[in-house]
Every structure is written in C-alpha cells, then in structure tokens.
N, C-alpha and C positions, 0 to 999 in steps of 0.2 A: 185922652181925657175920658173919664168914666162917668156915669151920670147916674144922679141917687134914685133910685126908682119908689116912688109916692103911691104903691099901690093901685093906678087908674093906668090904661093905657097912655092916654094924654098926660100923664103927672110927673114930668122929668125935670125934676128943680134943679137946684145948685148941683154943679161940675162936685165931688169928692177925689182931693188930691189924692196921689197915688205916691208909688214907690218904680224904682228901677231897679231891677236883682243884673249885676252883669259877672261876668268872669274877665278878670283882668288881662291875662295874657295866656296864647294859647304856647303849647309843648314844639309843636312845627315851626321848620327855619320859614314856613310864608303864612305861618300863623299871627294872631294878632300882637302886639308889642304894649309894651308901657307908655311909651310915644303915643301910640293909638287910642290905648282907656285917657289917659291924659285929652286930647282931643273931644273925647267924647262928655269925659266930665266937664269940659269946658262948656258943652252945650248946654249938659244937664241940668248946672247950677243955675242957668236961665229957665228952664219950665220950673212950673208950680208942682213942684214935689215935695211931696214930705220927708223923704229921707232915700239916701244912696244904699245900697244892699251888694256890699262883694261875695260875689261865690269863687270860695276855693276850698284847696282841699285842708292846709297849714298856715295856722292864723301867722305864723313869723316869716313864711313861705317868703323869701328872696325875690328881686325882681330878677327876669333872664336878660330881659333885651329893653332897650331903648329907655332906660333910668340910668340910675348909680345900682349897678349888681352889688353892693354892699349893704344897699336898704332893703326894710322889708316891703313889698308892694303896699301895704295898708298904711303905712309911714309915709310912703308916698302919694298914692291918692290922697290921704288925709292931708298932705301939705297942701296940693291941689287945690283942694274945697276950698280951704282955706276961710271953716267956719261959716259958709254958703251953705250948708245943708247938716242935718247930723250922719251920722255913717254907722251900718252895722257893718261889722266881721263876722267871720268863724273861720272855723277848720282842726276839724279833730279836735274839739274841747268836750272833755268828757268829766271830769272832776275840778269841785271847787276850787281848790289851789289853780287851779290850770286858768279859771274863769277870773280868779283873781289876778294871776300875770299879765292874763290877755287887757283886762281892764287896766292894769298899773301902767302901760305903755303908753296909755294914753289916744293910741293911736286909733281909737272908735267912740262913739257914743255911747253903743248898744251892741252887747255880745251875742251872738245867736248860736243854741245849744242845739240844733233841733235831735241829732242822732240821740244826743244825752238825754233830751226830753220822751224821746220813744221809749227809752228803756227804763229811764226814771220820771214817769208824768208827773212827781213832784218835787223837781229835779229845785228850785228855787225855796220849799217849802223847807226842803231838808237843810237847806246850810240856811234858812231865816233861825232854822229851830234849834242848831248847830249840831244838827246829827248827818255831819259832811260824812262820816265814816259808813254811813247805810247807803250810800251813791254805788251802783253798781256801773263797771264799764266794759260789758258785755252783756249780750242777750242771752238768756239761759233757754232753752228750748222745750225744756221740761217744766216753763211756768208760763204756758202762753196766757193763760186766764189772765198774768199779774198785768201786763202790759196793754190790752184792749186795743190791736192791731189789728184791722181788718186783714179776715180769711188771705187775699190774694197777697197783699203787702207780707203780710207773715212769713205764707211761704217762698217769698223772693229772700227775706229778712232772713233766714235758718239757712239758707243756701253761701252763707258769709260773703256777701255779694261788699267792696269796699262804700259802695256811695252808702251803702246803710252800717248801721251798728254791726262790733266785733263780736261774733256766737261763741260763747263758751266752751272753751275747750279748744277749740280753733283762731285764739289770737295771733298765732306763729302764722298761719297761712294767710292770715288777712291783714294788708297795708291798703295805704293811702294810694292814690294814684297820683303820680308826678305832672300835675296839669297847671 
C-alpha cells in the first residue's frame, strides 16, 4: 500500500490504490506457467487495486504452459478477473490500426502504447485528429530534438536495444524477444 504524502512529515492520509505490472509466463521449462499468473490473479482481485497491468512482449502472444496453448494469454487472464478489476495490455503496438485490433478483442480495458508513445508523444492526438498516417514506427536518430528522451535512455534507444522502439533503418535486425 502506498500512502499520499500531505506535505508535513506527520501528514499520511488516505492509502492511494495502486496497480500490479506482472509478466505472465516465463520462456524456461522451471519458469513461471499460466497455472502460476492464474494463482496470482486469484489473490490480486482481492487487494484494493485499481487495475492489473500485463507485461509482454506480443499483445496476441499465445499461452506456453499451464492454459489452453490455443489462447492468447490476455484472453486468459482476462477470463480470470472475470470483470474484478480492469486490465491493461501491450506488446509491440505501434500503429493505430494495431491499437484498434488490440482493442476489438475485447480482451483488455486499456491498451498501453508506451514504445509508440516515445517515438510518437502525440501518439493518441494523431488518430483523435485522424492523421494516423503521421504515426511513425521507428525512432529516427537524426531527429533526437523531435522525441524529448533523456540523454542516457536515448543512447540505450539508437543502440536498437528490442525492449525499446525499432531505429530506423535497422528494423530487420530488431525483433521482439520471445518471453
């Protein structure tokens, strides 16, 4: 539990509900399982959370182990809750149509863009205004001014490192990691 801080040393009012960011199943055979996140949401949807947060890398991303390997893991947790909390997704959504799929499945509340929001900070402004076609999905290296990344994030960001956005020009060598 977190606690809102009132400015005075002594001034710790109301708890402010949080969030749980987890990764659903790990890549290793004694890594964690769907059976396992399943467990865990079970506990979850009892604390006072405001909303469940999966990290992965592919929002359709398959379960491996311990579900039905024919669903996607977010279909599953989202059965789970079973409306006990709302749920973000992501995973590699970089363009509105992509953001629209992810939403049409149904299988989240709330999409979460962030790679796409680095690269495009007005990543929601463009498809309100319907200029989806000005969405870039790669970081270009030669406009660091456009993007307002801090110095060190930047240059982890131009090294085409997967957990961040795809560098221009270097889309072929940068994938997703199978996690």
């Amino acid at each position: 539990m977190v606690w809102r801080w009132h400015g005075k040393r002594s001034a710790f009012a109301e708890p402010v509900k949080m969030d749980y960011r987890f990764s659903p199943e790990e890549p290793n055979e004694n890594g964690l399982t769907m059976a396992d996140t399943f467990g865990l949401i079970d506990a979850l949807v009892q604390k006072p959370l405001q909303y469940l947060h999966v990290s992965q890398w592919e929002f359709e991303k398959k379960a491996r182990r311990g579900a039905d390997t024919n669903k996607a893991r977010l279909e599953l947790i989202h059965q789970r809750i079973n409306g006990k909390l709302p749920l973000i997704g992501v995973g590699n959504i970089f363009t509105a149509d992509q953001a629209l799929k992810a939403a049409q499945t149904g299988w989240t509340e709330f999409i979460g863009v962030g790679k796409t929001v680095m690269i495009n900070p007005n990543f929601a402004k463009l498809i309100a205004n319907g200029e989806e076609n000005k969405i870039v999905t790669e970081l270009d290296p030669d406009k660091a001014d456009r993007y307002g990344i801090p110095e060190l994030l930047w240059n982890m960001s131009v090294r085409n490192q997967s957990w961040l956005p795809p560098v221009k020009g270097k889309k072929d060598e940068w994938q997703a990691v199978d996690a």
